[in-house]
Every structure is written in structure tokens, then in C-alpha cells.
TIDOLO-45387 format. One record per residue: x negated, y negated, z negated of N, C-alpha, C in turn; residue in three letters. Coordinates in steps of 0.02 Angstrom, whole numbers, plus 50000, padded with zeros to 5 digits. Layout:
XYZXYZXYZala
...
END
This chain:
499585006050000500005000050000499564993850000unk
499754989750052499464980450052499704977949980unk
499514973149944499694968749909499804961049924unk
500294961049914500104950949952500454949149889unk
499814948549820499804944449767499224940249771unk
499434934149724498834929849738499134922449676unk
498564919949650498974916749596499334907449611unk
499274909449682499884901149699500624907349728unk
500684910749688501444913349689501784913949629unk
501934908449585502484908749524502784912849500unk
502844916049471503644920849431504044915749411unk
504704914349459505134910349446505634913549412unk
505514912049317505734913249290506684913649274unk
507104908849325507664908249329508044914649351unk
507634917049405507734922049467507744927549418unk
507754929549363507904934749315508294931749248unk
508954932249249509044930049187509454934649130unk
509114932749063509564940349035510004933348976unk
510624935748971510794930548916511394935648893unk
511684931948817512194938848761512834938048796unk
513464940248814513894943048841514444944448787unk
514984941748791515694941148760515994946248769unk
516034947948835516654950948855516424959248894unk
516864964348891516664968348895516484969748985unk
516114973949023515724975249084516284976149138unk
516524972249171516904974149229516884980449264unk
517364986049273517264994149308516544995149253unk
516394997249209515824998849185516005006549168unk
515485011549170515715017149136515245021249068unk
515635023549043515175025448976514795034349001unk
514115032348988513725036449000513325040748923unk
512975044648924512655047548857512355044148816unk
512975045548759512925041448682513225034748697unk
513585035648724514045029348763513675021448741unk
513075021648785512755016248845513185016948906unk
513415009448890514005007648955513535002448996unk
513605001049064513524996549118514024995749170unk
514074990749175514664987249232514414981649257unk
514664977549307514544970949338515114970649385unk
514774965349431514914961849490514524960249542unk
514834959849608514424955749692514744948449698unk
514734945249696514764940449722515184935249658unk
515334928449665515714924649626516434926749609unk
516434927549547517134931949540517364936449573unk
516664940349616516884946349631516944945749679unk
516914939449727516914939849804516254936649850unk
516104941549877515254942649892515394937449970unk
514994932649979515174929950047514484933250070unk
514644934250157514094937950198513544935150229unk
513054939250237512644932050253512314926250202unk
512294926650155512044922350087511934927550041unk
511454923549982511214926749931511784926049881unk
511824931149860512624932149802512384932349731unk
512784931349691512494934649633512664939949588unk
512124944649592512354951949554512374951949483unk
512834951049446513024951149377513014957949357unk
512574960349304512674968449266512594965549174unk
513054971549168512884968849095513174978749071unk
512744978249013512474982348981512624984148901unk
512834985848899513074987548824512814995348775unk
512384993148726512094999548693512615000748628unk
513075006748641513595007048575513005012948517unk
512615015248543512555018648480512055015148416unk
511785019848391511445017948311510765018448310unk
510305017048376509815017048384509555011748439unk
508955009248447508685002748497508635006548562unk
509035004848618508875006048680508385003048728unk
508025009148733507325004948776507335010648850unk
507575004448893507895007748978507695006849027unk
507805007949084507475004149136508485005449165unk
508364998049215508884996149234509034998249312unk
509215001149357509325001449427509574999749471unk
509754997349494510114994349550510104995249639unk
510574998549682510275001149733510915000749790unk
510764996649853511404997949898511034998149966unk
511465001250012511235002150082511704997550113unk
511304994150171511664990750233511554991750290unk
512034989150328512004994650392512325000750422unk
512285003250466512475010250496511835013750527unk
512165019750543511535024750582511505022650628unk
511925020750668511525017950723511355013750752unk
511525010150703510895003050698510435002550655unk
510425005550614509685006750562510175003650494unk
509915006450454509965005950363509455002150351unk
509594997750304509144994750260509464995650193unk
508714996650144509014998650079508754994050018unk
508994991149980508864985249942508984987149853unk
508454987449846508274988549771507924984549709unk
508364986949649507974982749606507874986249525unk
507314986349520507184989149432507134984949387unk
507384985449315507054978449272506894983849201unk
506894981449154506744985549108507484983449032unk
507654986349014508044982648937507984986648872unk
507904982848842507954983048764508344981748723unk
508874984448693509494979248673509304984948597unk
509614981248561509784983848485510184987248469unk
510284991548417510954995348417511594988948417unk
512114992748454512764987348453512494983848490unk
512074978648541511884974548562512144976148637unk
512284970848686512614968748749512144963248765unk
512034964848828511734957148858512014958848950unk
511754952348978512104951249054511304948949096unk
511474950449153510754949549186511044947049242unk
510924940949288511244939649341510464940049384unk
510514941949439510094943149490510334941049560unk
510064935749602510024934049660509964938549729unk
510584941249734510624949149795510854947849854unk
510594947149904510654945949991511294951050000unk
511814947850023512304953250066512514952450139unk
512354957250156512394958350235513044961650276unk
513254960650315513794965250377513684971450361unk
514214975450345514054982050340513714986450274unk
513784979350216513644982850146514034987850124unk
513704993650073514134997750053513884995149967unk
514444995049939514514997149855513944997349844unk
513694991449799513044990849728513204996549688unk
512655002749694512585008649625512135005949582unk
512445005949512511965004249435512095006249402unk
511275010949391511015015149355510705014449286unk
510955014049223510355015749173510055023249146unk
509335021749150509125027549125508655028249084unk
508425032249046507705031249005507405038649025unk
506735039549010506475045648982506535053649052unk
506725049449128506935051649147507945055049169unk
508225053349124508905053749106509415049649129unk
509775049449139510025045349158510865043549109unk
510915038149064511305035649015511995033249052unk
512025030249081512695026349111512645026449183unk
513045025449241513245023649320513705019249310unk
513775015449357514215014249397514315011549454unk
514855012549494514895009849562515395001049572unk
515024998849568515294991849596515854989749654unk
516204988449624516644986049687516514979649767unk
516744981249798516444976449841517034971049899unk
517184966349878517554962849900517184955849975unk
517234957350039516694954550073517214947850115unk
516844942650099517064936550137516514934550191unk
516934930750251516354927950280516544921150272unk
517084917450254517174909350234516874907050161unk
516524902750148516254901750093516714898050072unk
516954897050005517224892349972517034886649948unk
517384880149922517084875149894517284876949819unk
516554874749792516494877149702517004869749678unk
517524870449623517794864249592517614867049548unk
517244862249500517054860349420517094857149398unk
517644860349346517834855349292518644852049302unk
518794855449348519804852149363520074857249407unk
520534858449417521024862049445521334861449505unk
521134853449529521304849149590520544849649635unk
520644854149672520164854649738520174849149800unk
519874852249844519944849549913520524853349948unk
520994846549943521434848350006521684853850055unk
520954856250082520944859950116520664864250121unk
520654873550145520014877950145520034879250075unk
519584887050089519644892250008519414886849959unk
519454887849902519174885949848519124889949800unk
518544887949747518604892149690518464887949629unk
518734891449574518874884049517518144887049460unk
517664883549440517134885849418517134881249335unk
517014883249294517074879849220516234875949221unk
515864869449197515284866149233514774872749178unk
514814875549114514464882449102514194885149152unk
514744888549209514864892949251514054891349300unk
514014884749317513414882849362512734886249348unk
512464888049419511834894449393511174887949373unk
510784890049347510134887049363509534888749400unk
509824893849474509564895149499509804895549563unk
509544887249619509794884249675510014892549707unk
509654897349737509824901849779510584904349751unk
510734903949712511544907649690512194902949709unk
511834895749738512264890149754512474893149847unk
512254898149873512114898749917512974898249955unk
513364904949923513924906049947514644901649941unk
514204894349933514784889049941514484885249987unk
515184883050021515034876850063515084871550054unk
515104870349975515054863449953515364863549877unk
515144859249829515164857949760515444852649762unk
516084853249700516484845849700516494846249615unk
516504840149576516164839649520516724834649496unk
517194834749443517674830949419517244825449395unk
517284818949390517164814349336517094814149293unk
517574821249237517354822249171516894831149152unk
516774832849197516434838249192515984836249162unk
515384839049090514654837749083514474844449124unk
514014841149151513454846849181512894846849158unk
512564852349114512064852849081511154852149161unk
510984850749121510344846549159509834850849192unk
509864858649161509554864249216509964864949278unk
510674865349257511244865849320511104859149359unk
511004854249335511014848449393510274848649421unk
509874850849396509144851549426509274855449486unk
509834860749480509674866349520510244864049581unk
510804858049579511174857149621510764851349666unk
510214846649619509964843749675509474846549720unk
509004854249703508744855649749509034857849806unk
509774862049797510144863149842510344858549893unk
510344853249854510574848149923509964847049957unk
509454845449925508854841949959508454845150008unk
508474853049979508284856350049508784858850106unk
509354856450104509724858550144510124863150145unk
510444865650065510824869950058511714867150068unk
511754863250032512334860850073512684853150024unk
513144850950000513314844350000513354845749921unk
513514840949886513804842249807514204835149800unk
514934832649775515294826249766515284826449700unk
515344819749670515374819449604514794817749555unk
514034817849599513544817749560513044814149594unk
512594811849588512224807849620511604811449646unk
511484814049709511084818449737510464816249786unk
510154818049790509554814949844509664818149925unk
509074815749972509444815550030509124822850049unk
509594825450101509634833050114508964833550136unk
508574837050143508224838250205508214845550260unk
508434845450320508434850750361508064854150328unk
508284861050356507754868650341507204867150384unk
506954871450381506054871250423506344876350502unk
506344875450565506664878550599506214885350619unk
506464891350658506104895650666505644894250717unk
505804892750749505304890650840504834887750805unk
504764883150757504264879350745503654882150700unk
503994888150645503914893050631503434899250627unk
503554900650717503634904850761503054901050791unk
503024893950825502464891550856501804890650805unk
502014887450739501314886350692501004894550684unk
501414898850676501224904850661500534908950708unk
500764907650771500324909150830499764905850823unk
499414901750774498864900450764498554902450724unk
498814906450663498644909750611498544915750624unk
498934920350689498964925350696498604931750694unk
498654937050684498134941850649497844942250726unk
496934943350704496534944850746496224951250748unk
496404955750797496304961950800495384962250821unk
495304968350790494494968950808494144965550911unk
493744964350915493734963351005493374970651027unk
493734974351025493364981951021493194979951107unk
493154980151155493194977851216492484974051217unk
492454970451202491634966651156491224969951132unk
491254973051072490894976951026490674982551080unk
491034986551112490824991851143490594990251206unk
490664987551259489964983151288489644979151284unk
489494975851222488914973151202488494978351186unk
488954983051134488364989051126487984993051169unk
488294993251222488054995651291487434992851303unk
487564985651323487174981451343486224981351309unk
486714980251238486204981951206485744988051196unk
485894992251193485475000251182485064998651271unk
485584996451311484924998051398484674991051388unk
484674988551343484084982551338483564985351296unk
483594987551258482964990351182483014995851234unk
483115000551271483005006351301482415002451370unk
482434996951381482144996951435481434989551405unk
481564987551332481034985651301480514989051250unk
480634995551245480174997751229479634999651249unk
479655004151318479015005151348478645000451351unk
478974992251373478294986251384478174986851324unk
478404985551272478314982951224477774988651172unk
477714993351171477315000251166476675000051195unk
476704995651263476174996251301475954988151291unk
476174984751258476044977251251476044972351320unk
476384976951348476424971051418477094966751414unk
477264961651463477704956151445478314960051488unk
479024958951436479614960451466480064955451435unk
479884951351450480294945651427481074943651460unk
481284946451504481874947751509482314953751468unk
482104956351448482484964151392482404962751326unk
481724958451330481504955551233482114950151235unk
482314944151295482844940351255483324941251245unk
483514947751274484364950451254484524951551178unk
484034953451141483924954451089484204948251045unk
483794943751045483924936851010484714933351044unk
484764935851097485584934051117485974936551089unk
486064943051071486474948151030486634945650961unk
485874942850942486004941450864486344932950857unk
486224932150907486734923750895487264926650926unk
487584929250955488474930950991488514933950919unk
488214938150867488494941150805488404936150761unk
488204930750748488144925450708488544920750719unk
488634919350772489264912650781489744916350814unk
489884920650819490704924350847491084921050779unk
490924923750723491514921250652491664913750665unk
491214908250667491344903050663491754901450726unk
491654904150776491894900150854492594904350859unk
492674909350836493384914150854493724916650787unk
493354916450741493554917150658493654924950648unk
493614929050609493474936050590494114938150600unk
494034945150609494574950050633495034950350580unk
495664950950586496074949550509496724954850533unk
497024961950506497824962850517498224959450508unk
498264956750449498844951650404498614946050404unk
499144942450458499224934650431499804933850379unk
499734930050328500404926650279500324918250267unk
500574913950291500654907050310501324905650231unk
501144902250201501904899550151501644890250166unk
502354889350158502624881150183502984878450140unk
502724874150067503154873750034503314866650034unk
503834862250040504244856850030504444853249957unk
504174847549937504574845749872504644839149885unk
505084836049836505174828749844505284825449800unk
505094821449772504884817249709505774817149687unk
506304816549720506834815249710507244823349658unk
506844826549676506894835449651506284838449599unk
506554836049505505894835749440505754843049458unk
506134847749466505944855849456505924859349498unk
506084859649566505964865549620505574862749676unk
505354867549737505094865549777505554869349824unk
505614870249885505614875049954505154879349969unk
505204886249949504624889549980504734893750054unk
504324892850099504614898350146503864901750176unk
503704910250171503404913250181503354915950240unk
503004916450279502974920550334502434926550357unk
502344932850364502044935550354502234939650430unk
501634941850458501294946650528500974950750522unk
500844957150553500404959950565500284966050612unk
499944968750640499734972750684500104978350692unk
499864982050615499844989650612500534989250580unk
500904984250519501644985250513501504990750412unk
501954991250379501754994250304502224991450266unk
502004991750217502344989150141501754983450123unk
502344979150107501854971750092502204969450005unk
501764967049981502094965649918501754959349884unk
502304954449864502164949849860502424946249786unk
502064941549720502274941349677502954934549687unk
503504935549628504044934749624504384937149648unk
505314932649655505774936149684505804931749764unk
505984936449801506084933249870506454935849918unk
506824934749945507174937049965507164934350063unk
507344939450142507404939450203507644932850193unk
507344927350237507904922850284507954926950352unk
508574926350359509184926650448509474924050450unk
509144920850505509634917050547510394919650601unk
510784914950582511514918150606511324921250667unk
511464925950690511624929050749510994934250752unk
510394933550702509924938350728509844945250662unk
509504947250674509344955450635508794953850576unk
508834956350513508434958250459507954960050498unk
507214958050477506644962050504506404966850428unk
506444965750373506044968950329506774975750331unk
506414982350325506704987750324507004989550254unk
506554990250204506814993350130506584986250108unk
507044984850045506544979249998506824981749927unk
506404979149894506204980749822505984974849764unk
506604972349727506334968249677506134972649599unk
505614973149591505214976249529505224973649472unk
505054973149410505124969849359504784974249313unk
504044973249299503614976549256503114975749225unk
502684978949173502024977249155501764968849186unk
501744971149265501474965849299501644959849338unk
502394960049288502854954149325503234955849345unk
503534951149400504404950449442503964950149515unk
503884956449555503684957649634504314960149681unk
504004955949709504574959349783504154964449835unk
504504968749848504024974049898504634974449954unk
504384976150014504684973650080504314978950130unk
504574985750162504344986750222504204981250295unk
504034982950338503954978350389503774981450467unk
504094984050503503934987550553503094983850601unk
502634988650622502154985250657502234979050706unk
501974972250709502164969050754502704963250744unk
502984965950696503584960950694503434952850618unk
503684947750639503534944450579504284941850542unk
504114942150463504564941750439504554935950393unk
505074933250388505214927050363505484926850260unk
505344926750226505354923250162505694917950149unk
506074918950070506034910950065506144913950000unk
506274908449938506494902749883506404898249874unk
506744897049822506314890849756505934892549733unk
505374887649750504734887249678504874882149631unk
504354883849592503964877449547504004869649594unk
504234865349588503704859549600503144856949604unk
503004855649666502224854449675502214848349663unk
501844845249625501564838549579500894837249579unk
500434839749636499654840549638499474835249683unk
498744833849699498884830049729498374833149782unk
498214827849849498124828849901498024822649957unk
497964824550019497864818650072498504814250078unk
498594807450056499084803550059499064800450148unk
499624800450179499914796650206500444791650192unk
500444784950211500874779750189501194777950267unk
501884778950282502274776350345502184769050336unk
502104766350394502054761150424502264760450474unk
502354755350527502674754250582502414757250637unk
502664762250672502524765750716502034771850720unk
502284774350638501504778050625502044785850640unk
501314789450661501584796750676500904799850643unk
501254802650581500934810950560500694815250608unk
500114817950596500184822650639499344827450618unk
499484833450595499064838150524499084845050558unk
498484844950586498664854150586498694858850521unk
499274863650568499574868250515500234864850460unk
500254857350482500914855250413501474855050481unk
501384856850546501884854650589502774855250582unk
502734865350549503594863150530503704859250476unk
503254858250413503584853150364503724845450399unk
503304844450443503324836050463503994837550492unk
504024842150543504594841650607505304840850547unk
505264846050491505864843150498506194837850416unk
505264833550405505464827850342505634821650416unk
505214822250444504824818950490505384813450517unk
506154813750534506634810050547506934805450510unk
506814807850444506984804950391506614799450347unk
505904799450377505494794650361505694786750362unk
505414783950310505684774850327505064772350305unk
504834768350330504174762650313504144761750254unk
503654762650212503494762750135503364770250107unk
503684774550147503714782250106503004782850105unk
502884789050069502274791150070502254798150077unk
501874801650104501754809950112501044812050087unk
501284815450041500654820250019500454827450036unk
500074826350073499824834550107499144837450069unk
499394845850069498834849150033498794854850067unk
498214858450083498134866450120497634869050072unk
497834876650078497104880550065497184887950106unk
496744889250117496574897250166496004901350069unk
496404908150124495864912750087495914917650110unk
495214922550126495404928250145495404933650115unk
495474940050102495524945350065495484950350089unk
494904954850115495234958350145495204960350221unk
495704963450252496044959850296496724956250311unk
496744952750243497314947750259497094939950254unk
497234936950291497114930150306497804926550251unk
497514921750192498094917550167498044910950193unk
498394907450218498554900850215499314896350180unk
499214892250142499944888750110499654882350121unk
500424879050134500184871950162500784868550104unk
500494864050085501104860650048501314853250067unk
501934849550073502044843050063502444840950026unk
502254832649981502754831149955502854826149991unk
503624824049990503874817250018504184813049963unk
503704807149970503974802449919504334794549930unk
504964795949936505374787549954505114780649918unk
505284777449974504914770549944505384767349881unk
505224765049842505494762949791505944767849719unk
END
């Protein structure tokens, strides 16, 4: 197995949350020594398609001893004959005797989902199942919080301002947030509604929000990528140079034995060793794995950033990368990662992701906020950015610019391996 850990990848601590639980497990069933588990897909149970949902499980230990479990979670999408993809997640729990807690987790649902199975088990064993119900929309609703009086028009759903996640990706399966006048909204929830707007998740009324900014598009994506792209050995090179070389030392030895001048076969020699000395610098070393991340923040947004990952390669494997992360698709096209896997262990919160040879696959979340600093640009009249490697962040802050802003750009490469890292970061900061 590849690893694609590396320590500018956060454990975004939101993206796992365990908190105590009132009410008893929706469909939950009682398993040995009655350890019960139940949940939910989607907002009150209705999973919209195409967006990240949120998987609610909650867990209940009835007997007279500390339950120490590992948690499961497992659904297939798809058909046979279009291919399965299978989406998994482990965490670990500990609850006390009598003790209940709830875990909400950030779960991609796709065309053709079947029923979330969740599993607890310890010791090998397995304590509780159950099968989740699955209710699938493709209209997103508008979230109302805090009143009973929606929009006019189109689904709605009535949300208590509690109810709000603090984790932008769960904002996904609405098409918009409407916020009464007297709602309080606690200040992780509004952190997490202005990143939604700002990167382009979608609108919020009622609250005072910063300005959207487009997603990062794929073409552009797709074009920065092709410069990063993995460099396969130049076997084509290597094996006639080697040629070249052996009937050069094959045809400088005799002079050279006999001390007479062959100064055409002696300079092939010293040619060889400069084409192997500056090949790295002039064409850069052979690499399988390229992984490019593009992350976006904006002074207007104290706690998240935009992250979006992109990852290539030759031969195709299991790639694994720290935090939670989850496929972007775009409407109308196909999942490229085959199985994925959110982990939760010893060594953190990893996502693991097959990837067929050849194909590149796209990433995203929220991060951290980037607050570092870097090469300032200040807009001025008629000024054009222009940074290799920041091209999709500019293309799409880049419209939105007004004279006074300022942009802060930062890169770093590293290699490992054979994987090539590059992350490029920008912040955009409004004038005044």
C-alpha cells in the first residue's frame, strides 16, 4: 500500500463527532448483552443524492460493564453492471456501563445506494447490527431555523438553530439556509455557515455572510495538473544510451590499453556523465504519483479553508491520505475512486481510496485556516496575477478582485519516494 500522509494534512477534528444522546437509536437493534445501535442517512432521514449527507449512529451500552468496540459502518453503490463502489468506515467506542453517545459522520450518497449496515463488535464478535433505512431525494431543501414560516416556495425543512452542524460539508444537502431574526446561532455553527457560503456552497438569509467564491473548476484542474504529472522512467533513453555507451568503452579500450589517442570514444564518456547529471534538473526525476492540493481561505472565513486534492498516477493502487475526505463529482460524470475507507485509529482519522491505473481523482474538504504568510500581491489598476501552479485558485478568486485587495500566495513541493507532493495555498484579503 502507497501512503499519501504528510504533516500539512490536519485531522479535522469536526469531521468526527461523538456527543451524549437523549433519545433512544432510530430502527436500532439489540445485540449480545443488549449493546444496541441505530441511526440515520440523511437530514431527518432524507438522504439528498449527489451531496455529502450526514450519517447519524448512536450507540447504547445497557449492560454492567465498560464497552470498548470498534464501530462499522458499510454500504455499496452502484450495480453490476456498472461497477460497485463500496464505502466504509471504522471508529473505535468506549462508553460506560448505561452510557449512550451519537457520532455524526459526513457520508457521500450516490444513484443507486443500497441501505447503510452498522455493525458493533469487539474481540472479534459481533454485539449489535443494524440496517438503516434509506429514504433518497434528488431536490435539496431549504434549511428554516428557528420559525415555522419558510420560503414560499419548494421543499423545506424546519431545523431548531442547535440542529446546525459545525461541520460546512453536512450543509451540503440544502439549497439554501434561512435564519429567523430571533434564532441564536451558536458561533461554531455560524463559522461553519460562512465557510459554506464563501466557498461556494450555497446562499444563507438572515445572517451576515461574506462573498461566495466559485468552486475551483475541473478543466482548470485538469490543465494545472498536466504539469505536475507523474513522470514515468525514459526507459527508451536509458536503454540506448546504454547501448551507446558499452560500444563506446568497447571501442575505447583497446586505444586506451595501447595509449594511443581515441578521442572520439574517450568523449562519449564525459557526455554520458553530464546527460546523467542534468537530466533531473532539465526534465525533473521520474515520479508514479503526482498529488497537487489547492487550498483557498479568506480573511472573511476565522476557521476553515477549501481544500481540494488531486491525485494521478501510472500504475493505479490504494492511496491513503490523512483526515476525512471525501470524491468530488461533478453532475453528470462517474466516481473515479473504487472502494473508500474512512479509518479512525491509533494513528488518526485516514481516508483510504482505491484508484484505477491512469485515472485522476479529485478530493475535497474543509481545512484549518491558513493564516501563514507568503508572497503578497496588492490589486491595483489593471494588474493581472499570474503564479505558476496557483492558476485554478486565481481563475476562480480572480473575478472578484477590486483594487486594494490583497492576495497571499504560498507553495511547497516534496518528494517521497515516488510520489511527487505539491500544495499551493491562497488567501484573499478584501480591502478594508
Amino acid at each position: 500500500m502507497r501512503r499519501f500522509a504528510g504533516s500539512w494534512f490536519p485531522i479535522l477534528g469536526c469531521a468526527f463527532v461523538a456527543v451524549a444522546a437523549a433519545c433512544g437509536p432510530a430502527g436500532s437493534r439489540v445485540g449480545v448483552a443488549q449493546v444496541r445501535v441505530g441511526g440515520e442517512l440523511g437530514w431527518q432521514g432524507q438522504a439528498v443524492v449527489g451531496e455529502v449527507n450526514p450519517l447519524t449512529i448512536t450507540v447504547e451500552n445497557g449492560t454492567s460493564s465498560v464497552l470498548s468496540a470498534t464501530l462499522r459502518a458499510e454500504q455499496r453503490v452502484g450495480s453490476g453492471w456498472r461497477g460497485q463502489v463500496t464505502q466504509r468506515l471504522r471508529a473505535p467506542v468506549l462508553l460506560a456501563p448505561g452510557g449512550r453517545t451519537r457520532f455524526v459522520f459526513p457520508w457521500p450518497v450516490e444513484a443507486g445506494s443500497e441501505p447503510v449496515i452498522v455493525v458493533v463488535e469487539a474481540g472479534g464478535a459481533e454485539l449489535a447490527r443494524a440496517t438503516l433505512s434509506l429514504r433518497l431525494s434528488v431536490e435539496k431543501p431549504v434549511a428554516v431555523v428557528g420559525s415555522l414560516a419558510g420560503p414560499s416556495s419548494g421543499p423545506a425543512m424546519v431545523l431548531a438553530p442547535e440542529d446546525l452542524p459545525e461541520d460546512p460539508l453536512l450543509l451540503g444537502p440544502f439549497s439554501g439556509v434561512w435564519v429567523a431574526p430571533t434564532a441564536v446561532v451558536a458561533a461554531a455553527a455560524r463559522d461553519a455557515l460562512q465557510a459554506w457560503v464563501a466557498f461556494g456552497g450555497g446562499a444563507v438569509q438572515g445572517l451576515p455572510m461574506p462573498t461566495g467564491i466559485p468552486s475551483l473548476r475541473d478543466d482548470d484542474l485538469r490543465q494545472a495538473l498536466r504539469q505536475h504529472g507523474p513522470r514515468p522512467p525514459p526507459v527508451g533513453l536509458l536503454v540506448g544510451g546504454t547501448l551507446l555507451y558499452l560500444i563506446a568503452v568497447g571501442y575505447a579500450l583497446v586505444p586506451l590499453s595501447r595509449r594511443s589517442s581515441s578521442w572520439g570514444a574517450v568523449l562519449v564518456l564525459p557526455v554520458f556523465m553530464a546527460v546523467a547529471l542534468f537530466y533531473p534538473v532539465l526534465f525533473g526525476l521520474p515520479h508514479d504519483v503526482s498529488s497537487v492540493e489547492y487550498s483557498m481561505s479568506s480573511d472573511k472565513v476565522a476557521q476553515f479553508c477549501l481544500e481540494t486534492l488531486a491525485v494521478t498516477s501510472h500504475r493505479g493502487g490504494v492511496w491513503e491520505v490523512r483526515g476525512w475526505w471525501v470524491e468530488r463529482v461533478v453532475p453528470g460524470s462517474q466516481r473515479v475512486g473504487r472502494d473508500v475507507s474512512w479509518l479512525w485509529d491509533s494513528a488518526g482519522l485516514r481516508t483510504v481510496v482505491q484508484v484505477d491505473p491512469g485515472q485522476t481523482l479529485f478530493l475535497f474538504r474543509y481545512g484549518t485556516a491558513w493564516l501563514g504568510s507568503g508572497k503578497e500581491e496588492t490589486v491595483g489598476p489593471g494588474t493581472l496575477i499570474e503564479e505558476r501552479g496557483f492558476a485554478p485558485l486565481l481563475a476562480a478568486v480572480g473575478p472578484l478582485l477590486q483594487e486594494g485587495d490583497r492576495v497571499v500566495l504560498d507553495s511547497t513541493a516534496e518528494r517521497r519516494g515516488g510520489v511527487a507532493w505539491h500544495v499551493y495555498r491562497l488567501r484573499w484579503e478584501r480591502r478594508g
